[in-house]
C-alpha positions in Angstrom: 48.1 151.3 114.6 49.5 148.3 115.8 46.5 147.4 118.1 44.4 146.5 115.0 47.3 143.9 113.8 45.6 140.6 113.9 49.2 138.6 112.4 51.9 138.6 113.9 55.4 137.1 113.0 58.0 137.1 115.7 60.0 133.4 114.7 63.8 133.8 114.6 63.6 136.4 117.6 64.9 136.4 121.1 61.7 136.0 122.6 63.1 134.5 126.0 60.9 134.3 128.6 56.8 134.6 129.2 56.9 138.5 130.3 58.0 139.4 127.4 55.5 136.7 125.4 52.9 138.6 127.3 53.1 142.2 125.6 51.5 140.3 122.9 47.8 140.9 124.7 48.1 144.2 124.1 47.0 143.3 120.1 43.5 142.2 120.8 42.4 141.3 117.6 45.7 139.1 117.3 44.9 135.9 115.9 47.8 134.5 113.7 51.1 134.1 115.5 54.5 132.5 114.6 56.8 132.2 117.3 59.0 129.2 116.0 62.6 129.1 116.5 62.2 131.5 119.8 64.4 130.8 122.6 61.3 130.3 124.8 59.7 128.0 121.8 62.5 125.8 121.8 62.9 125.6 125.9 59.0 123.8 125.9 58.2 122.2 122.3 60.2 119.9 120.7 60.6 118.4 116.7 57.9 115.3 117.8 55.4 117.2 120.3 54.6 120.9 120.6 51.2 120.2 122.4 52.5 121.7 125.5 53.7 125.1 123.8 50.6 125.3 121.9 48.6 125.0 125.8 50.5 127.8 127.3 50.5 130.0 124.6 46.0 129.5 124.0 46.0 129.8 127.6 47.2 133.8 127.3 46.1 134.2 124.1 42.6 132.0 123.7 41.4 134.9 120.9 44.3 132.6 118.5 43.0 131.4 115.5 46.3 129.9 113.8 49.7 129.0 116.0 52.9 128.7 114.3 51.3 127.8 110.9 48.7 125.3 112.2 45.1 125.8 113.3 43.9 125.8 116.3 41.2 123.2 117.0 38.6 123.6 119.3 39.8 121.0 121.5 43.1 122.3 122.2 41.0 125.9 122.9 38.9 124.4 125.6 41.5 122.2 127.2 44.2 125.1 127.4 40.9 127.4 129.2 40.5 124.2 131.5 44.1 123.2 132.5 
C-alpha cells in the first residue's frame, strides 16, 4: 500500500509544477524524498544554493526527514514552518 511508503524517489521525472509536487501528502509517513533533476527542482535551486527549494518543499512536507540525499536540520524545519 503505497500510503505506508516512507521513501520516495521521483529524480529524473517531469515533476513540473507544485500541484502535482502536492499528491506527495497523500504518503503520510513519507520522509525520504529525491526530487533532483525535476523540471520544478531545477526552476528554484541551483548548483551553489538549493536553500530555497529545500523551504518550499519542508513547508508542504514538514514530516521530511532527508531531502534530496541530505538531512534536514532542525533549523531549516522551523524556519520553513515560520516563513
Amino acid at each position: 500500500m503505497l500510503t505506508r511508503c516512507c521513501r520516495c524517489r521521483r529524480s529524473n521525472n517531469n515533476v513540473s509544477d507544485w500541484k502535482e509536487f502536492e499528491r506527495l501528502k497523500e504518503l503520510p509517513n513519507l520522509k525520504d524524498l529525491l526530487m533532483v533533476n525535476n523540471p520544478l527542482y531545477n526552476s528554484i535551486a541551483s548548483d551553489a544554493d538549493d536553500s530555497e527549494w529545500r523551504m518550499n518543499v519542508l513547508k508542504r512536507l514538514p514530516t521530511l526527514k532527508k531531502l534530496d540525499g541530505k538531512d534536514v536540520t532542525d533549523d531549516e524545519l522551523e524556519q520553513a514552518m515560520a516563513g
